[in-house]
C-alpha positions as CSV (number, residue, x, y, z in Angstrom):
1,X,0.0,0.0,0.0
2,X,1.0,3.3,-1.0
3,X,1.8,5.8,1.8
4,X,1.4,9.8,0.7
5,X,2.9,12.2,2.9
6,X,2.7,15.7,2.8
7,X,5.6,17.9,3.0
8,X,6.1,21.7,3.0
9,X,10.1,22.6,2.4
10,X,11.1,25.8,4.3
11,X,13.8,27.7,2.4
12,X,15.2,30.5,0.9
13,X,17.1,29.5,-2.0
14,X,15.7,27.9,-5.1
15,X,19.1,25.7,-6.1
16,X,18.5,24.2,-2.4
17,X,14.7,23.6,-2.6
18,X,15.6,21.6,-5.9
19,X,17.8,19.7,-4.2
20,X,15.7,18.5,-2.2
21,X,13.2,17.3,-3.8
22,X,15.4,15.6,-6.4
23,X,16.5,13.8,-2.4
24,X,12.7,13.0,-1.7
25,X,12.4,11.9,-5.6
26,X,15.4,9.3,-4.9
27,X,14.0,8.6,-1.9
28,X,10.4,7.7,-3.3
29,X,12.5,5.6,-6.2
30,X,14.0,3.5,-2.9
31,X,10.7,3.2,-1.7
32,X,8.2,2.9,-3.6
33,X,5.6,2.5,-1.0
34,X,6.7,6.2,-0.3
35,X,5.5,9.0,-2.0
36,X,5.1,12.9,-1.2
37,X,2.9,15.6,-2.0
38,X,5.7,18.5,-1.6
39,X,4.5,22.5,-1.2
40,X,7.5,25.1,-1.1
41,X,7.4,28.5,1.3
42,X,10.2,30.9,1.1
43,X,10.0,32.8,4.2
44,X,8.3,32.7,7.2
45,X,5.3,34.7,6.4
46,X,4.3,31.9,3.5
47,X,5.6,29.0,5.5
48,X,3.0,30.6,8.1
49,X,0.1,31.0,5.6
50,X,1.1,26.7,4.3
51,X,0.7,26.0,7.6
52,X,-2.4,27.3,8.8
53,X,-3.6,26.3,5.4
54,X,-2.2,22.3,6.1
55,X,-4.6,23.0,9.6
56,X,-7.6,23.3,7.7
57,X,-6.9,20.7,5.4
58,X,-4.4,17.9,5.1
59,X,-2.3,17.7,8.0
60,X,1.8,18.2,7.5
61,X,3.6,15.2,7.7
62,X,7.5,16.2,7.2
63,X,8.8,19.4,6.9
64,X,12.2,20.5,6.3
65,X,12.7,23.6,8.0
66,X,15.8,26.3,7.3
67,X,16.5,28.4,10.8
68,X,18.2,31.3,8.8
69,X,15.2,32.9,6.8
70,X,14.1,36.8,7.2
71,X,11.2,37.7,10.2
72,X,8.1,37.8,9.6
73,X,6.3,41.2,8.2
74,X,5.0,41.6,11.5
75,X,7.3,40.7,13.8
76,X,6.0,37.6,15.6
77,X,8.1,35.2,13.7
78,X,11.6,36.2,13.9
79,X,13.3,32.8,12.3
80,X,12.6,29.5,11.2
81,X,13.1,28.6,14.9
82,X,9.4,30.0,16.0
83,X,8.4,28.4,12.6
84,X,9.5,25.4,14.3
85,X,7.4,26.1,17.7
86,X,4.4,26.3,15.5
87,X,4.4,23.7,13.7
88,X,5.1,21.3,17.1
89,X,2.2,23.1,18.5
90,X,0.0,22.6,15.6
91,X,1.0,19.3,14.3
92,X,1.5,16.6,16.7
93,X,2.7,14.1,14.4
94,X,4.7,16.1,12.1
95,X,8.0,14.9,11.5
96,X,10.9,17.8,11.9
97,X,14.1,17.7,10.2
98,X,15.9,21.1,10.7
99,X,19.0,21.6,8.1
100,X,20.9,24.6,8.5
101,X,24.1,26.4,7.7
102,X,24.8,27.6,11.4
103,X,28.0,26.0,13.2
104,X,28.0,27.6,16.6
105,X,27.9,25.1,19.0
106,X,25.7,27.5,21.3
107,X,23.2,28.2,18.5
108,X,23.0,24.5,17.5
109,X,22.2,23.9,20.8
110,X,19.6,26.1,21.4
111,X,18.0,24.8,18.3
112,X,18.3,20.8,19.8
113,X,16.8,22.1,22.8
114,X,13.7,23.5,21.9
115,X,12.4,22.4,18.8
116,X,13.6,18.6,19.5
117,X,13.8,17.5,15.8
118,X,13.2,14.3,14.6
119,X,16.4,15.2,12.1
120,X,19.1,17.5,12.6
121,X,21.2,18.0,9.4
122,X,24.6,21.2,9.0
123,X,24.4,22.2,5.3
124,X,27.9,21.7,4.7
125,X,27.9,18.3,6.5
126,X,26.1,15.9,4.1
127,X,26.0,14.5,0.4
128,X,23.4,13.4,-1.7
129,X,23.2,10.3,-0.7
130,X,23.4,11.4,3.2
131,X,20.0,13.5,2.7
132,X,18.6,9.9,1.1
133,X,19.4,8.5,4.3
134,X,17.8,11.1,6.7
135,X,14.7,11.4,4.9
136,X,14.5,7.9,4.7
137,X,15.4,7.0,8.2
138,X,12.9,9.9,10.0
139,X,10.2,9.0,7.8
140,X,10.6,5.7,9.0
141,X,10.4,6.8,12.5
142,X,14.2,6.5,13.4
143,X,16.0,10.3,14.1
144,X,19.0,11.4,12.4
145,X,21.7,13.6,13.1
146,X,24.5,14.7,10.8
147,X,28.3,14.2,12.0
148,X,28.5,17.7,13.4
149,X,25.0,17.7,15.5
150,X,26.0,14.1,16.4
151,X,29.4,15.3,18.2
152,X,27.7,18.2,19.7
153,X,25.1,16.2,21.7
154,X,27.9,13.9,23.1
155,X,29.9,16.9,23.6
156,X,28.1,19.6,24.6
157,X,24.5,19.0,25.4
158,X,25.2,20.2,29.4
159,X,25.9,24.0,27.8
160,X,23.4,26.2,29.8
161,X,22.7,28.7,26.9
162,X,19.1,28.2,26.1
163,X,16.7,31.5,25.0
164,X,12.9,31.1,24.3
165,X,11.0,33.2,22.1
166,X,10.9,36.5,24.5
167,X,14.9,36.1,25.0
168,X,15.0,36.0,21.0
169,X,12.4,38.9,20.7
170,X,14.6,41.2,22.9
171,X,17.5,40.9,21.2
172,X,16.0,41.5,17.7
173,X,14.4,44.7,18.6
174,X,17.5,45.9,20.3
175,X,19.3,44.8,17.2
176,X,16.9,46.7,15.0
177,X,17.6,50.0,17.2
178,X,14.6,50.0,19.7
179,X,14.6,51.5,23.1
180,X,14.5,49.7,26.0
181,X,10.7,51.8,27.0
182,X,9.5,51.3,23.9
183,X,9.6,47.4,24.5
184,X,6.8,46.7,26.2
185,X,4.8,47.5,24.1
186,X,5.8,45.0,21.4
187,X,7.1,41.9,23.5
188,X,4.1,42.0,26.3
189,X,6.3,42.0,29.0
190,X,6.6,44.6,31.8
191,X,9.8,46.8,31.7
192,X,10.7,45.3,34.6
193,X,10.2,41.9,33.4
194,X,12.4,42.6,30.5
195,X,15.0,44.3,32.3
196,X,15.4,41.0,34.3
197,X,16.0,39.1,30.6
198,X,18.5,41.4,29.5
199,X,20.8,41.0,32.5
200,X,20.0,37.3,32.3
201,X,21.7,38.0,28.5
202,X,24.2,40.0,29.2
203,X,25.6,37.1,31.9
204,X,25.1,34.4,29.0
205,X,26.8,35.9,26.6
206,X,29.2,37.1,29.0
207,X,28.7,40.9,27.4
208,X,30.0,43.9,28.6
209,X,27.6,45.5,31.0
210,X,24.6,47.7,29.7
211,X,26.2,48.1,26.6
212,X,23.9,46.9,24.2
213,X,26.3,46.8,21.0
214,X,28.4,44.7,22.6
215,X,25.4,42.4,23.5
216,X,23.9,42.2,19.9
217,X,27.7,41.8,18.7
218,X,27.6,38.7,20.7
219,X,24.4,37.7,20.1
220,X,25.3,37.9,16.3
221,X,28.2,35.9,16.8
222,X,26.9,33.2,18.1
223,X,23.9,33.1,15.4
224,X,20.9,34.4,17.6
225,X,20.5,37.7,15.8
């Protein structure tokens, strides 16, 4: 019996999208039990439309999410990260694979830690034939973790630098030039509330004190921003 999943690939650049689904065309030519109904979004204002269209209608089964992709118009979505949080909240079965060009071993954590993905793949990590085998293997229901991601959880999954979505919200109005009363307003937070994060992120990043460009310098290093 033929099993059709539907899958909604979450990426920026055309040459890549191709690529993968020539991998998912391979993939079905392995399997032929396998096939996929595949829907592109570019950024995370369409992958946010796909998805609340997939709610109304047939359900996402894989998606293969890039972290790096430009904020939402309004603001609530600052990265395929918070892409990632809706899609666990609105798809309980949906199969994650997160592929991504980001190497910072803080960053890649971050990304392990909250949006738990059933694949975890570096961009410059894999072949061809590598992306045959994740697909394959989290379809199945078995993870998989490219060489980097798979040294970084034996190595350093105790690293304490984990920011939800507020943390990541803070940072990217700062970045963008806001002031600290004007905050509020957007993150629904009290200032004191906020002020509380910020020397929590000024500590992680081990930043120098109320300087904020130093902070976002940090941040930016270490692929938060």
């Amino acid at each position: 019996m033929t099993k059709i999943l539907n899958v909604l690939i979450v990426e920026d650049h055309p040459f890549i999208i191709k690529a993968y689904k020539d991998v998912l065309k391979e993939v079905t030519k392995q399997n032929s039990s396998i096939k996929f109904n595949i829907d592109t979004a570019n950024d995370c204002d369409s992958a946010e439309l796909k998805i609340k269209e997939a709610k109304k209608g047939l359900p996402l089964d894989l998606v293969l999410l890039d972290i790096n992709l430009p904020p939402s118009k309004n603001g609530k979505l600052l990265s395929g990260d918070d892409l990632g949080f809706l899609l666990n909240e609105t798809f309980h079965n949906v199969k994650l694979i997160v592929l991504t060009f980001h190497n910072d071993n803080h960053r890649l954590c971050n990304i392990f830690k909250t949006l738990n993905p059933d694949g975890f793949l570096i961009k410059s990590d894999f072949s061809f034939q590598d992306l045959v085998r994740a697909f394959t293997n989290v379809v199945q229901g078995s993870p998989y973790y490219s060489k980097t991601v798979t040294k970084l959880i034996r190595n350093h999954m105790s690293n304490q630098i984990t920011l939800d979505k507020k943390d990541r919200e803070i940072l990217y109005h700062l970045a963008q030039g806001a002031k600290m009363k004007d905050l509020p307003e957007v993150i629904h937070l009290s200032l004191s509330g906020i002020e509380c994060r910020k020397r929590r992120l000024f500590e992680i990043f081990d930043a120098e004190k109320n300087n904020d460009r130093a902070l976002i310098e940090c941040a930016k290093e270490k692929g938060f921003v």
